[in-house]
N, C-alpha and C positions, 0 to 999 in steps of 0.2 A: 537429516540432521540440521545443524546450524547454516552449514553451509549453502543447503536447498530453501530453507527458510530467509535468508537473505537475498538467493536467487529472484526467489518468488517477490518478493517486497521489491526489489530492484526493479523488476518487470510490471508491477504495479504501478512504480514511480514512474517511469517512460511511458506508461500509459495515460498514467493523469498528467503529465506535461504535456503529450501528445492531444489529449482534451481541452485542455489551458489552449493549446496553440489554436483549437480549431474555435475554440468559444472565443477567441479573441477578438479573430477576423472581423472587421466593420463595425467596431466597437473603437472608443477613443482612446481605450489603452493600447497601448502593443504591447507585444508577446512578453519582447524582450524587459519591455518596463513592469509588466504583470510578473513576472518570474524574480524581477532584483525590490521588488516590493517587500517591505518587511512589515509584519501584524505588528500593531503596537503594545502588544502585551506579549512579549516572549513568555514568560510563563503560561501565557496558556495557550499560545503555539507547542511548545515542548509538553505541555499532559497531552495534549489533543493528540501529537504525534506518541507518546508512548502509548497512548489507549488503543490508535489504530495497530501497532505495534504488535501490543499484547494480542487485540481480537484475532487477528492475522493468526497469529502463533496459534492462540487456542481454535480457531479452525483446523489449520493443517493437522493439527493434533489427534483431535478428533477425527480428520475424517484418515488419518493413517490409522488409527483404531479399527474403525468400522474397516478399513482394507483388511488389517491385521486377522481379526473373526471373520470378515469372508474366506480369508485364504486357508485359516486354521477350518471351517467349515467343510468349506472342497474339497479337504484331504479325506 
């Protein structure tokens, strides 16, 4: 449900920080300055984040589907 779906996207965002952090290294930005950086276009920082948003959703979706007919399947 919502709850799992937030999970998942949370565990995504710690991941892509976690990437941020590693790509940063030996570069002239730091972590901590790449991270309080803001896009000079909020609006299209906020589509780009609901579009990953929505993709997200419509995977999990789908693939609890395809679980859902395997399991109806097995029986």
């Amino acid at each position: 449900g919502d709850k799992f779906v937030h999970i998942v996207y949370q565990f995504a965002r710690h991941v892509m920080v976690d990437g941020v952090k590693n790509f940063s290294v030996g570069t002239c930005i730091p972590f901590a300055e790449a991270v309080t950086l803001h896009p000079e276009d909020m609006y299209i920082a906020k589509a780009r984040h609901r579009i990953g948003y929505n993709k997200l959703l419509q995977i999990l979706q789908k693939q609890d589907v395809v679980i859902q007919e395997y399991e109806k399947k097995a029986q």
